[in-house]
C-alpha atoms as one frame of an Amber mdcrd trajectory, in Angstrom:
protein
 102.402  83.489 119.191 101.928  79.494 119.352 104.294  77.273 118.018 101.631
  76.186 115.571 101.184  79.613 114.346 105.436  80.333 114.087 105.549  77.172
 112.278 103.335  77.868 109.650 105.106  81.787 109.490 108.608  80.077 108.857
 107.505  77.398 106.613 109.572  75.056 109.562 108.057  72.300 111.353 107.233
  71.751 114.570 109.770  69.285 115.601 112.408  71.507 113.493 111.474  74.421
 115.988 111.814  72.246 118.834 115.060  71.003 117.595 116.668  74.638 117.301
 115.137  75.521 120.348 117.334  72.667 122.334 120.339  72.897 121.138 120.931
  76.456 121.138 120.592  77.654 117.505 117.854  80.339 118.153 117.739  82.602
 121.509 115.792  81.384 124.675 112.059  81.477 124.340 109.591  82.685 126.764
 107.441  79.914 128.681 104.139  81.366 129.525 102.376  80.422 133.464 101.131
  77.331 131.678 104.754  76.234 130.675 104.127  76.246 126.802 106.126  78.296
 124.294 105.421  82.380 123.546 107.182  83.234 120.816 107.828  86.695 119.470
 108.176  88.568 116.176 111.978  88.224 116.827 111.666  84.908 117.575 109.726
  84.058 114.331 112.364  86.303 112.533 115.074  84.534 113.994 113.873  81.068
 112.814 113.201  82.286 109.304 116.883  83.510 109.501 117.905  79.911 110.213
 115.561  78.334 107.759 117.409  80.665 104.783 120.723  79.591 105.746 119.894
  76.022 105.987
């Protein structure tokens, strides 16, 4: 899944993702060959986790 397509899952922004991303709140995500983001269902599930406890 594109980061695009997780943001509009979690209701989170792009920069919000990014943000969690660096500094360690969600678990590593996959890069694919072409060095952009893969995310998972876990992943998105993850972030939606972090968006209810905001």
């Amino acid at each position: 899944m594109k980061l695009s397509e997780v943001a509009d899952r979690t209701g989170l922004s792009t920069p919000t993702i990014r943000f969690y991303e660096k500094s360690g709140l969600c678990p590593s995500i996959e890069r694919g060959p072409n060095g952009k983001r893969r995310f998972s269902a876990t992943d998105s599930e993850w972030l939606m986790l972090l968006a209810s406890l905001r």
